[in-house]
N, C-alpha and C positions, 0 to 999 in steps of 0.2 A: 397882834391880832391872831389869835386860830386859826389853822390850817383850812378846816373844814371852812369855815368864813371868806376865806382867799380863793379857794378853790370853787365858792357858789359863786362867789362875785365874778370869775375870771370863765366858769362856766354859764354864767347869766350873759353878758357880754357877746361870749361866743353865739347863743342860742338869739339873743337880739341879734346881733347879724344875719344869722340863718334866717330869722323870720324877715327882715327886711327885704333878705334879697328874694324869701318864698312874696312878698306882696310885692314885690314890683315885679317879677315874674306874671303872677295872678296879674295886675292892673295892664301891667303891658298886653298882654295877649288877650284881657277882653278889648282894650282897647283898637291893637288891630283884628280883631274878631268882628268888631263893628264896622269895620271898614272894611274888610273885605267882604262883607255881608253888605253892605251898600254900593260896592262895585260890584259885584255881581248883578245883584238887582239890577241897578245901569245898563248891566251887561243884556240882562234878561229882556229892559224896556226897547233896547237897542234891537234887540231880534223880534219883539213886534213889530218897531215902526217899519221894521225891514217888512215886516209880514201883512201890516198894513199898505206900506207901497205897493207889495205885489198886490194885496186885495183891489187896492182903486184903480192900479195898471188892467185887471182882467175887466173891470168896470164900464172902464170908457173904452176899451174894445170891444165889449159885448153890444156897450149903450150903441157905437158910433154904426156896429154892423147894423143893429134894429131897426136903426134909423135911415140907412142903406136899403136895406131890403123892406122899409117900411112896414114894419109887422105891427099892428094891431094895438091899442091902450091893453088890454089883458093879455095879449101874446108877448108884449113886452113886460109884461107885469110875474109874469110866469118864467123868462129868462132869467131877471134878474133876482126872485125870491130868495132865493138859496145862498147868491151872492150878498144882498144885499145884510141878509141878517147874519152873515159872518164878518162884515166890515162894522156893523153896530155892536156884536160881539169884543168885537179887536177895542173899540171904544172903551167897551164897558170897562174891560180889562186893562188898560190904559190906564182909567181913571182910578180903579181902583191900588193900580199898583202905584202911581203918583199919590193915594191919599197915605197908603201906607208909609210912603217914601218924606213925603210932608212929615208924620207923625216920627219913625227915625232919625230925621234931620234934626232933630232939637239938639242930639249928644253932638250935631258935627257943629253947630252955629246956627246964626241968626242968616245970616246969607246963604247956605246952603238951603235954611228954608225956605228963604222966600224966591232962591232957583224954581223948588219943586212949586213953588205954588204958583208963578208963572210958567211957566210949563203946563200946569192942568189950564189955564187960561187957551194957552196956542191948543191942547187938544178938542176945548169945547168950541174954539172958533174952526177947527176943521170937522168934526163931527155936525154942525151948522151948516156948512159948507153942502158938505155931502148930503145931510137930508133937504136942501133947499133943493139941490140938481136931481136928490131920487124923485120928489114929488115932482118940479116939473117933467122928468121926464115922463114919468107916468099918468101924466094929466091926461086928459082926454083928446087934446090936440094933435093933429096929424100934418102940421106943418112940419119939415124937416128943417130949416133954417131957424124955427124959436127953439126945436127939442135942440138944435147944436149948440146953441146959443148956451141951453143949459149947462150942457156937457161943457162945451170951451169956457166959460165961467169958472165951473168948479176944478177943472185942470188945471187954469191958470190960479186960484186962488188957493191950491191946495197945495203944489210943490212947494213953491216957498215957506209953508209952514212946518212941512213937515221935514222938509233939512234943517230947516233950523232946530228943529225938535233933535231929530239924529246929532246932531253938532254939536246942542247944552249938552245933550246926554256925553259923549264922547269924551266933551271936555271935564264933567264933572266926572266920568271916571278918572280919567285923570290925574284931576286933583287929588283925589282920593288915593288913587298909589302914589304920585308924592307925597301926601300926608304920612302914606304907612314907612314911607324908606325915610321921613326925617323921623317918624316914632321912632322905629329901629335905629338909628343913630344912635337917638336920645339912649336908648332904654341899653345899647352897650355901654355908652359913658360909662352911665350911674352903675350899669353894674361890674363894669372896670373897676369904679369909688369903691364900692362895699368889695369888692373883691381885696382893692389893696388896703383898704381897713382891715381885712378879716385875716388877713395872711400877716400883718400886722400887730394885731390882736394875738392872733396864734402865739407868732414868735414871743410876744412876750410872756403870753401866759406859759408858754412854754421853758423859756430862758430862765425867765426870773422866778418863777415859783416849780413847774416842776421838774426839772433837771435836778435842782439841788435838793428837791423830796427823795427824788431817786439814789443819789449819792447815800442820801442818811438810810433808805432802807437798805442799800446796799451792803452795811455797816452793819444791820440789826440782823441781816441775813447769816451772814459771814458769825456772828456773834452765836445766831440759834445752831448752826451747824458745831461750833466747835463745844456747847454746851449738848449737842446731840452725839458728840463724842468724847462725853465726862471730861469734859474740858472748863471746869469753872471760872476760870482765871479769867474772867469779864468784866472792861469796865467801858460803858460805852460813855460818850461826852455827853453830858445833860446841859446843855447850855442854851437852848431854846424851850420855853414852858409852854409849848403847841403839843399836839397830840403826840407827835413822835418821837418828840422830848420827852412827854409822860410816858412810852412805853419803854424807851431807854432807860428810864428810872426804874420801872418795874422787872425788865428784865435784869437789871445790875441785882435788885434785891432778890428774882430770882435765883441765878446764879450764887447768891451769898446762901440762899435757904438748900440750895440742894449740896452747896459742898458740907454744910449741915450736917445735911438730912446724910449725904453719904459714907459718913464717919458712923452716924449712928446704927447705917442700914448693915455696915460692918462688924458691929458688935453685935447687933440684933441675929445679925448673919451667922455667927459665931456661937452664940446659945442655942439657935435654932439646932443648928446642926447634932450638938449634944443633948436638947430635946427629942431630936427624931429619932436617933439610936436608942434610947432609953423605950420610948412606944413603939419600934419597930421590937426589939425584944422580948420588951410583957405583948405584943401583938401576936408573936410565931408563939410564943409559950400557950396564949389561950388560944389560938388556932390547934396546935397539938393536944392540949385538955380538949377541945369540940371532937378532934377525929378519934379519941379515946373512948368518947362519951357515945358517939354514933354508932360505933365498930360495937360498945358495948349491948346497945339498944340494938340494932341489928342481928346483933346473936341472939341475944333474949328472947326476940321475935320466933328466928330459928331454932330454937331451945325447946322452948314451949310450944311450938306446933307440933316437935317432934315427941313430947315429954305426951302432948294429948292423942295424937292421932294414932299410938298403940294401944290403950287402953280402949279408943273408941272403935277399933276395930276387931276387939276382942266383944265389947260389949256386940255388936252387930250380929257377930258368928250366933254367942250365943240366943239373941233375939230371934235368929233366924232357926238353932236348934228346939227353942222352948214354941215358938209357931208350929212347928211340924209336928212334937209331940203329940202329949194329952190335951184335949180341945179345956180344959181349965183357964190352962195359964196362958194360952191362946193370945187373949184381950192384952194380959199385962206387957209380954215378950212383941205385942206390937207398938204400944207405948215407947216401949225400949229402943226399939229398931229406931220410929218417929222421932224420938229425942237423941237417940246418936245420931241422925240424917243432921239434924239441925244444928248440932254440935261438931259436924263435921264441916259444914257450911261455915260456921263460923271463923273455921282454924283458915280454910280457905282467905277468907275474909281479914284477917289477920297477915297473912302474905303479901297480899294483896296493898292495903294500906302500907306495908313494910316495904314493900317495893316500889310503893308510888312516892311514899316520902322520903325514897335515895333516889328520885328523878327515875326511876324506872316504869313510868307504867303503862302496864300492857295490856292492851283491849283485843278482846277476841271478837272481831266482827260477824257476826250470824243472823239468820232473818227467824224472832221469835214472837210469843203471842204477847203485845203490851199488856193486854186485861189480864189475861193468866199469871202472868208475873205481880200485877198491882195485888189481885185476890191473893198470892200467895205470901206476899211481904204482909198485906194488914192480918192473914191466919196465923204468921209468924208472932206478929204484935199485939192482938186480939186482945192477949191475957194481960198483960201487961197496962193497954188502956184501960179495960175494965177493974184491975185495979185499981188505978187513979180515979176511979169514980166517972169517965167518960164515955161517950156512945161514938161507935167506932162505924159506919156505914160504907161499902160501896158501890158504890153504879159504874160496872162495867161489864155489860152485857155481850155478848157476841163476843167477836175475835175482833184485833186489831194489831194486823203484821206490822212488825217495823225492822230493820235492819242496827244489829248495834252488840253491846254486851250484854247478856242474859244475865249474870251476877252483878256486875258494877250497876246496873240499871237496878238491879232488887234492892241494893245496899242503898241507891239514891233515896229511894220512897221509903226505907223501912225508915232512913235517915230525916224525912220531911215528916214523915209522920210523929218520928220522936221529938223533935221540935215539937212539932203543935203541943205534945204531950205534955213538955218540959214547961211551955211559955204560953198553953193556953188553958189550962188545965180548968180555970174559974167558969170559962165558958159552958163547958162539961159536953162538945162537941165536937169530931172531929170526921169530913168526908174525904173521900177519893174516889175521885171522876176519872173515867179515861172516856176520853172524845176522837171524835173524829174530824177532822182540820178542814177537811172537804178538799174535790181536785185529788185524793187518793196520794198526797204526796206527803202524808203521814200520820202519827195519831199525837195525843199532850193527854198527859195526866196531871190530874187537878189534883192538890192537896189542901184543902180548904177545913178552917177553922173558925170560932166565935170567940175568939179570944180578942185584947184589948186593939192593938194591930199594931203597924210600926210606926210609928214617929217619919215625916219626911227625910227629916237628917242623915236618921240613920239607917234607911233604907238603900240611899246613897252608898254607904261602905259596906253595906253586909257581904257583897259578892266580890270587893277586891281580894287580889293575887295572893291568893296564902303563899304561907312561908313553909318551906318543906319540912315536915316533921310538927306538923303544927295542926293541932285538929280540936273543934267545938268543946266546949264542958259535957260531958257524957254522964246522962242520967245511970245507966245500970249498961253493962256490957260495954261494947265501943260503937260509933257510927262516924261517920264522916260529915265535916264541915258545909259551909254553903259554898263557901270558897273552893273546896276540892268539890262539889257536887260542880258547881257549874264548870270546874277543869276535865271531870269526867264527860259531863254533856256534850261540851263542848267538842274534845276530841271524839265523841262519835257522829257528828255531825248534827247536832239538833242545838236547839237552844234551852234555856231558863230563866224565867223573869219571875218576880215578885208583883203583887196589886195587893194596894193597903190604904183605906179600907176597900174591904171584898163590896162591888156592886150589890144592890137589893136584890134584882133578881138572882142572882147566884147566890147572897148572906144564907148563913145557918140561923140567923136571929138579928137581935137588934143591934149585938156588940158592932165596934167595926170589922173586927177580923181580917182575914191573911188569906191570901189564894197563893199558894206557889204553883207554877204552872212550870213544866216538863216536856217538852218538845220534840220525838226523836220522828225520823225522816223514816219514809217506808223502803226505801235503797239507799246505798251505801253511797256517796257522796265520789 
């Protein structure tokens, strides 16, 4: 037989016993529950008839004085009012607690009921009794020897009944606590019985089934510990086909599979090792080709800022001498000055990306005009869109201070704008909005295009974590990615989000299109 099978059975067992002794538990105690709930009541009837005795004793001393001082059919009718309807009271009460008591007697027997039902008998013959002596007393006669005659009547006819009344009652208490101390007897035997059944039961299910489960896991313990210390050398007994047996079997095959597995995990162990020395060596070797490669690109950067920014400060001098001149060449030597400014900007801008893509970059915080900057990045680019065949608009009117970088900020939008230009160009539209966020706690420049717009998907990645040294395809010149745009943003304290398609009321047209939106705070964070 299975473990598991021995084990319901022996716990089935146990759990019958429990429930026996919970119902005879339960049955015992309703049963004296009943019974002391009917001695009581006993108890209860008892202290009426007590209350009724006093009620008749105050009765016939009231009745006996009236009839002494001879008071009047209404004067004695007025003494006894009060009294007499709390003695028909006590009655009523009587009989109702005897019907009760009739109606509980059924769980105690057949004799205990037909106690109570004699018993309402003796209370109707003294309520009888008494209202025969209240009328005559109150009759209209004012002979004193008939009104006594009442009164001794009902005295004489009323004690004897109503001791005997106190007496059933008494004894039927009585009985009733013997009944409950032989229940009690009863009900420790039987549960003495289930007791030495169940300690009985215990022992065996204990003895016989699991003490000797305990032994075998003891075995299987002792077995996982010494294979928890590459100890394979396991062989446990399989000589019962129960569950425990089948895990002994499993564990013996474990044990076979990992002294296996550990011979192979040794050799595996062994190639490994002259694997990782081989990719640790071509790893440092292309680590040294990368720092060859960066150092070289670095300098290049520093090369050629240096290679442009002497020329371009010769061009300036002279833009600056040929202005001052003959008013001729005036117009051209300002062209000149204008395109070395912007050429100078640019070299700037080249440092600048060169230093952010060796993790250096550095923001000059200052409070500038946002519009002035958007108007001067799209004058910057102007010619360039109109090239591409596109219409180039701004709406940014007035001022709108913000705290932040004045260059990095320009290179952001000259950079959102070239996008559009690159990837929207079909549309043949391209705006920039600068707003104001309201609450004065900053301004957002919009870059908004009619181009096709971006796919959900890929809207997702456009803005993860660029790689340093790593920047967009670049139509003509260089700009910055979205991924270093939103690393610039960010580090001045603003934000940047993308909306694809651009809502109707903001659309250039019917395409979907692209809003990049720009975020910088009007204080410094």
């Amino acid at each position: 037989m299975r473990l598991k099978v021995r084990l319901g059975i022996g716990a089935a067992l146990l759990g019958l016993a429990t429930l026996a002794t919970a119902a005879l538990l339960v049955v015992g105690m309703a049963r004296i529950g009943d019974r002391l709930d009917a001695a009581l009541a006993a108890e209860r009837r008892v202290e009426r008839y007590s209350a009724l005795s006093t009620q008749v004793s105050t009765f016939l001393i009231v009745a006996t004085e009236s009839i002494q001082t001879q008071l009047s059919p209404a004067q004695r009718a007025d003494r006894l009012e009060l009294l007499t309807e709390d003695i028909l009271r006590t009655f009523d009460r009587l009989q109702s607690d005897l019907a009760t008591a009739v109606e509980e007697a059924r769980r105690l027997g057949l004799d205990a009921q037909s106690q109570r039902a004699t018993q309402s008998i003796g209370i109707a013959r003294m309520q009888a009794l008494f209202v025969a002596a209240r009328d005559g007393f109150l009759s209209e006669t004012q002979d004193r020897e008939r009104l006594q005659g009442f009164i001794d009547i009902f005295a004489t006819g009323i004690d004897p009944l109503l001791n005997e009344a106190v007496v059933t009652e008494m004894r039927f208490r009585e009985a009733i606590l013997r009944g409950i101390a032989d229940l009690r007897q009863r009900l420790v035997l039987a549960a003495g019985v289930i007791a030495a059944l169940t300690v009985a039961l215990f022992g065996l299910f204990y003895l016989g089934l699991v003490r000797p489960q305990f032994r075998r896991l003891d075995l299987l313990r002792d077995a996982a510990r010494r294979i928890g210390q590459a100890d394979f050398a396991v062989s446990l007994p399989v000589d019962r086909r129960d569950e425990i047996g089948h895990l002994f079997a499993e564990t013996n095959r474990m044990a076979d599979a990992l002294a296996t597995r550990e011979a192979s995990v040794a050799d595996d162990w062994a190639r490994l090792n002259d694997v990782v020395a081989e990719r640790t060596e071509a790893l440092r070797a292309a680590n040294d080709r990368l720092s060859r490669i960066d150092g070289d690109r670095r300098r290049f950067f520093a090369d050629i800022s240096h290679e442009l920014r002497t020329p371009l400060t010769v061009i300036r001098m002279e833009a600056e001498l040929g202005r001052a001149g003959a008013p001729e060449p005036e117009r051209s030597f300002a062209v000149i000055e204008a395109r070395a400014e912007r050429l100078n900007r640019r070299i700037d801008d080249l440092l600048r990306v060169a230093r952010s893509e060796t993790g250096q970059l550095s923001l000059d915080s200052t409070e500038f005009d946002l519009a002035e900057v958007a108007r001067a990045a799209t004058e910057d680019l102007r010619a360039e869109v109109e090239s591409a065949g596109m219409v180039l608009t701004v709406e940014a009117e007035g001022s709108a201070p913000v705290t932040g970088d004045r260059n990095w900020t320009r290179q952001v939008i000259s950079s959102l704008v070239r996008n559009a230009v690159r990837h929207a160009r079909g549309g043949g539209q391209v705006a920039v909005r600068v707003t104001d966020t309201g609450g004065g706690d900053g301004h957002t420049v919009h870059v908004v295009d009619n181009g096709p717009g971006i796919p959900p998907e890929a809207a997702d990645t456009l803005f993860d974590r660029f790689v340093q040294g790593r920047s967009d395809t670049r139509a003509e010149g260089f700009g910055i990615g979205l991924a270093l745009a939103r690393w610039v943003v960010e580090a001045q304290g603003g934000a940047i989000r993308l909306v694809s398609p651009v809502p109707p009321t903001e659309a250039l047209g019917e395409a979907p299109g692209t809003n990049v939106a720009v975020f910088l705070p009007a204080r410094a964070a």
